[in-house]
C-alpha beads as a LAMMPS data file, in Angstrom:
LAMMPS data file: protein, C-alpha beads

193 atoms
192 bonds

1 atom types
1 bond types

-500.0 500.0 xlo xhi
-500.0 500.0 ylo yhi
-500.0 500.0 zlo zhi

Masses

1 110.0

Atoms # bond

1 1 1 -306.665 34.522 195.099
2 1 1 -307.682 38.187 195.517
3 1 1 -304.748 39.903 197.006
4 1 1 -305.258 43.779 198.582
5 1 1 -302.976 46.416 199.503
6 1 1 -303.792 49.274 201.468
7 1 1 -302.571 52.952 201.337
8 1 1 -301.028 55.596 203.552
9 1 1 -301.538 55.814 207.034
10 1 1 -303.549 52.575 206.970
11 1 1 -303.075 48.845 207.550
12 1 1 -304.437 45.499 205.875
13 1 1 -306.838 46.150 208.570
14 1 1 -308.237 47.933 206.027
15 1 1 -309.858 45.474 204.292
16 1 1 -311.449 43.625 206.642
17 1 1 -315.084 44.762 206.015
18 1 1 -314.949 43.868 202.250
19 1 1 -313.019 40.322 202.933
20 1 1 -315.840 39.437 205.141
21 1 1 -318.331 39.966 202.241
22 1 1 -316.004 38.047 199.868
23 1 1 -316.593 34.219 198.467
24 1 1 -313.069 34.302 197.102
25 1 1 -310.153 33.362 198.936
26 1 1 -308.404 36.740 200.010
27 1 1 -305.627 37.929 202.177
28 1 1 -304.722 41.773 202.554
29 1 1 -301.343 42.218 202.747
30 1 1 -299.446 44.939 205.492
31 1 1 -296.709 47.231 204.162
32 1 1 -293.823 46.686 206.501
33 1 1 -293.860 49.014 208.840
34 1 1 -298.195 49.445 208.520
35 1 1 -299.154 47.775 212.013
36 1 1 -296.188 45.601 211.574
37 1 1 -292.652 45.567 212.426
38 1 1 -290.344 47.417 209.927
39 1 1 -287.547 44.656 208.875
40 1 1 -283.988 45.690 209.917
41 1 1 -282.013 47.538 206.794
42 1 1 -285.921 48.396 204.958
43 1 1 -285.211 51.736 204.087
44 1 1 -289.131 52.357 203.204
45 1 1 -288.546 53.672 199.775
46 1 1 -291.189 52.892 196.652
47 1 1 -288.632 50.984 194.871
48 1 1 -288.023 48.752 198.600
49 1 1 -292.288 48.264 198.796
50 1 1 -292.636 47.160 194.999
51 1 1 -289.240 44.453 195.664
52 1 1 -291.359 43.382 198.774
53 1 1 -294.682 42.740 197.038
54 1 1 -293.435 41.030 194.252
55 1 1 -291.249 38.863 196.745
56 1 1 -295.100 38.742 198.758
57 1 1 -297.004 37.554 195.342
58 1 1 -293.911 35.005 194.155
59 1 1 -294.706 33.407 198.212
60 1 1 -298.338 33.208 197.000
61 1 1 -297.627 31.635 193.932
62 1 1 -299.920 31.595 191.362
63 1 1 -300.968 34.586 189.462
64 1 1 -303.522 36.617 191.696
65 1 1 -306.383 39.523 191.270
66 1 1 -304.223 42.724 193.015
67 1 1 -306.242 45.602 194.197
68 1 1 -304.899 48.263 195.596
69 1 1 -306.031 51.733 197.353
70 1 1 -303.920 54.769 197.589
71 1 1 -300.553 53.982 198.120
72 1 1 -300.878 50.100 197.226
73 1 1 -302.698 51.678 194.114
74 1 1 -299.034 53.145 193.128
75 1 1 -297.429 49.866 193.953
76 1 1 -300.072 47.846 192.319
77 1 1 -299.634 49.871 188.928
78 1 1 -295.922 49.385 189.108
79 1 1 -296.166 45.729 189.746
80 1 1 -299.027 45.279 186.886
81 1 1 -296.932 47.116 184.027
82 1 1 -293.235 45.614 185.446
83 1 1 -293.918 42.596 186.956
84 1 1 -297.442 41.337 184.740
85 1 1 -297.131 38.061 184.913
86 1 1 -297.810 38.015 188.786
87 1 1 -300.944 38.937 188.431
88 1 1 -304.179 37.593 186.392
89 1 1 -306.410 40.657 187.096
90 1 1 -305.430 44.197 188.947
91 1 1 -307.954 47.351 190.140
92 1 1 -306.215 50.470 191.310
93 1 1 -307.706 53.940 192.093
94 1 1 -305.609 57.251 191.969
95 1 1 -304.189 56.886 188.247
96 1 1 -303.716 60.345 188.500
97 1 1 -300.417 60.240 190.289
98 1 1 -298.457 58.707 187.368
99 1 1 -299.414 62.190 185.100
100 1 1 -295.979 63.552 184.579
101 1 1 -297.326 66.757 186.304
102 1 1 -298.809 65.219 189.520
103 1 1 -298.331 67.515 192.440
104 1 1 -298.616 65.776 195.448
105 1 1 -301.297 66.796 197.832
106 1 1 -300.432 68.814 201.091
107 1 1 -299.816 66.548 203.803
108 1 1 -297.322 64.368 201.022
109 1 1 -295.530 67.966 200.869
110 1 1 -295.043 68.419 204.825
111 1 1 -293.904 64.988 204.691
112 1 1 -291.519 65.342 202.121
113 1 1 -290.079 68.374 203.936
114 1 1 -287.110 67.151 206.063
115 1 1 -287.914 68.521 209.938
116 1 1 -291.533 69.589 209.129
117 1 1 -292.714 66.212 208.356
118 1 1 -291.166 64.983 211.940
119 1 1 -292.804 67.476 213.611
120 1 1 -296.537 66.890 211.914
121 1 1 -295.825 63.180 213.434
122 1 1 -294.430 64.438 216.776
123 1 1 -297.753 66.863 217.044
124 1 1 -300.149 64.074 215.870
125 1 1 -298.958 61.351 218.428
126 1 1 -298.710 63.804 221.092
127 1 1 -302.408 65.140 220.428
128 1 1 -305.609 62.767 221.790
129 1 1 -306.539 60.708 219.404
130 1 1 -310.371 61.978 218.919
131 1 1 -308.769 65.358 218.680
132 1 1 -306.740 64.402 216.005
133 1 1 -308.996 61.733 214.016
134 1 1 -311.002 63.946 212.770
135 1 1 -308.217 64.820 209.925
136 1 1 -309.305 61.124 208.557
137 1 1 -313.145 62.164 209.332
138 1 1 -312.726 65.341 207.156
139 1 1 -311.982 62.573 204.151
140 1 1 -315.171 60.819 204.500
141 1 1 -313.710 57.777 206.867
142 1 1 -316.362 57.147 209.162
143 1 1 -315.558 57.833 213.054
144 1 1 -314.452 54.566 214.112
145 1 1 -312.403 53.723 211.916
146 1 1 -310.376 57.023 211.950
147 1 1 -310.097 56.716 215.415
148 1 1 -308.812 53.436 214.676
149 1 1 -306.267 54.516 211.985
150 1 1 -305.359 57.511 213.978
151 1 1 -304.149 54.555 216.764
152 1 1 -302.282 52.844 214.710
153 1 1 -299.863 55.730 213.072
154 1 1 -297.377 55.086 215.720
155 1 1 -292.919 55.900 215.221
156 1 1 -292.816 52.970 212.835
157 1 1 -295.546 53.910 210.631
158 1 1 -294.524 57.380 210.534
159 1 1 -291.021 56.836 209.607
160 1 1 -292.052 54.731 206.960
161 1 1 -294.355 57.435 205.456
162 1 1 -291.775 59.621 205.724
163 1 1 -289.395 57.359 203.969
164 1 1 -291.798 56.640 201.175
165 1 1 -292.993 59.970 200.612
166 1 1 -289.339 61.697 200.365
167 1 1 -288.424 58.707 197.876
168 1 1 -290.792 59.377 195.729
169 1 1 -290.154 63.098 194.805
170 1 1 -291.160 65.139 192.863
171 1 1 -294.018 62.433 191.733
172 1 1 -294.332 58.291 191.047
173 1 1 -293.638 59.292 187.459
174 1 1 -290.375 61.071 187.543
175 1 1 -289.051 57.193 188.063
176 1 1 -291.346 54.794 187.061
177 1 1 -293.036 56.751 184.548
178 1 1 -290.754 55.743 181.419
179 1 1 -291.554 52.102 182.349
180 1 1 -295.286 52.405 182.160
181 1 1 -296.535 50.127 179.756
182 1 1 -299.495 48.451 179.125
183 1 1 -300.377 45.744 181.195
184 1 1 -300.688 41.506 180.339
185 1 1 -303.535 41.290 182.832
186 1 1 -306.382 43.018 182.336
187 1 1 -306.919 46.169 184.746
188 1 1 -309.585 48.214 186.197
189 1 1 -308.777 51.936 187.223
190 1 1 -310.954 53.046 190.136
191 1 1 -312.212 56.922 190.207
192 1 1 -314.295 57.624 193.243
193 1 1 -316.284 60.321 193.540

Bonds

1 1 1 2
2 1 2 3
3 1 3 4
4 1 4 5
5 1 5 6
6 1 6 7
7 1 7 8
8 1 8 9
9 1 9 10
10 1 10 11
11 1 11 12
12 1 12 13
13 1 13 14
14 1 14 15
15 1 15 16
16 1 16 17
17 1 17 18
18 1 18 19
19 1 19 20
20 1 20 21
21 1 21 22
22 1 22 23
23 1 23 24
24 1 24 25
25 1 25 26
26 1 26 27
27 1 27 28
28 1 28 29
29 1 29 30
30 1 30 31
31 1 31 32
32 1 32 33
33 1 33 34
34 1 34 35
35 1 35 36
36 1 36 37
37 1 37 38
38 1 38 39
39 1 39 40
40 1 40 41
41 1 41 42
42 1 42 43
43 1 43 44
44 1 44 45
45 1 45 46
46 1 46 47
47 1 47 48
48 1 48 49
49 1 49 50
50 1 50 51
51 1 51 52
52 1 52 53
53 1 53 54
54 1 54 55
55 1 55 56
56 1 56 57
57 1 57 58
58 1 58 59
59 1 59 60
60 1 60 61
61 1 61 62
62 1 62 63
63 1 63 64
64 1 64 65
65 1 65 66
66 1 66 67
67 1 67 68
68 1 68 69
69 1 69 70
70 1 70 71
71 1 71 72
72 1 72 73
73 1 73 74
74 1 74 75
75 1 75 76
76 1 76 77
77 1 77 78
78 1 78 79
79 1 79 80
80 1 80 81
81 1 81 82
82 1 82 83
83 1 83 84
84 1 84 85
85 1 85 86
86 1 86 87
87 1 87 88
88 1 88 89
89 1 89 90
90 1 90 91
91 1 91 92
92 1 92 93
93 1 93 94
94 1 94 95
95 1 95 96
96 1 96 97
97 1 97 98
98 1 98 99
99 1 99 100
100 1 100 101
101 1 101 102
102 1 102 103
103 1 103 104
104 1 104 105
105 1 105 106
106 1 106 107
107 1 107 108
108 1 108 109
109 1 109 110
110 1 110 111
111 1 111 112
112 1 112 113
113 1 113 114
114 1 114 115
115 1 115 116
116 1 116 117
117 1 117 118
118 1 118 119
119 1 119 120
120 1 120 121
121 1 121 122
122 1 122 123
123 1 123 124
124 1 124 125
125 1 125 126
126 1 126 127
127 1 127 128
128 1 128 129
129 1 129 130
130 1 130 131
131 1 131 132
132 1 132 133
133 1 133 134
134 1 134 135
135 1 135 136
136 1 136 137
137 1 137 138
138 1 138 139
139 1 139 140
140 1 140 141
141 1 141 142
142 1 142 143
143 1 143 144
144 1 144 145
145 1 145 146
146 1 146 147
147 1 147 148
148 1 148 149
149 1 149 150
150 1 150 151
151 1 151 152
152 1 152 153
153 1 153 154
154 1 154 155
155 1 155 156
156 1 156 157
157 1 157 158
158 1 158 159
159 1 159 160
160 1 160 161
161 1 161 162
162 1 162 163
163 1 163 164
164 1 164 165
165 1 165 166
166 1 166 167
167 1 167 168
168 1 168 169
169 1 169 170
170 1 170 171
171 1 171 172
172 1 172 173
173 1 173 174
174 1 174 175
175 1 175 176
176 1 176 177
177 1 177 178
178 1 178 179
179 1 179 180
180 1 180 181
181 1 181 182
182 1 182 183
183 1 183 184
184 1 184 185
185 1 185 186
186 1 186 187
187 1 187 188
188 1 188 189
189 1 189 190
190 1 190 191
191 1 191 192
192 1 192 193
């Protein structure tokens, strides 16, 4: 089974497009708190999300192809060099953020910034959504769809980006990076241009 995880500020929604074009049996998985309900006492950190998908991939069973995009790229790393023998096959793109020097890019800074990151949430929800969708737009997501991710960002969402963003500081690597190893299952690294 091909199993997907999406990124930051998306859903398994996500995936739809490509599932629909898939022979394979998929499912896409939802981060809690990603167009789902955040469980009571998930405290939204990196280490929380990796417990969670391994937990999500041992209720799946048998070993699965993981592919992950942006944020689920992170997790799917972590779970392919920690936990390998969940998974058969992985593909991941943004490799980049486990170089020891990764800086994270701007809007991970203002969300990593206690009172500025609640206010860039407070200012997007309170904006229209078309006025505000175009941030998504201006990374190549076509119109619809940002207006649809823009929709979905709502308290939950943005406390768990919050959450996740602040745990993971300075960079993925400052924690997990000593643990990188290679992986059982053979992996594909994803760099779009």
């Amino acid at each position: 089974m091909i199993v997907f995880v999406h990124g930051v500020p998306e859903s398994a929604v996500l995936w739809d497009r490509l599932r629909a074009n898939l022979d394979e049996e998929s499912t896409a998985l939802s981060l809690p708190g990603f167009g789902c309900a955040r469980p009571a006492g998930f405290g939204a950190t990196k280490d929380e999300y990796v417990s969670w998908l391994v937990a999500e991939l041992d209720r799946i069973g048998s070993p699965v192809d993981l592919v992950g995009h942006d944020w689920g790229a992170g997790l799917t790393y972590r779970v392919a060099t920690a936990y390998g023998d969940r998974v058969r096959s992985w593909a991941a793109d943004i490799a980049n953020v486990f170089h020891p020097k990764y800086v994270w890019h701007d809007f991970a800074r203002i969300w990593q910034t206690p009172g500025d990151g609640e206010r860039f949430f407070e200012d997007q929800r309170a904006a229209p959504v078309e006025a505000t969708a175009d941030l998504f737009e201006a990374f190549g997501v076509p119109h619809d769809d940002a207006i649809e991710m823009r929709s979905a960002t709502d308290e939950t969402m943005a406390g768990c980006i919050l959450d996740l963003y602040r745990s993971a500081m300075p960079n993925a690597y400052a924690d997990w990076g000593a643990e990188l190893v290679p992986t059982r299952a053979p992996g594909l690294v994803l760099c779009p241009s």
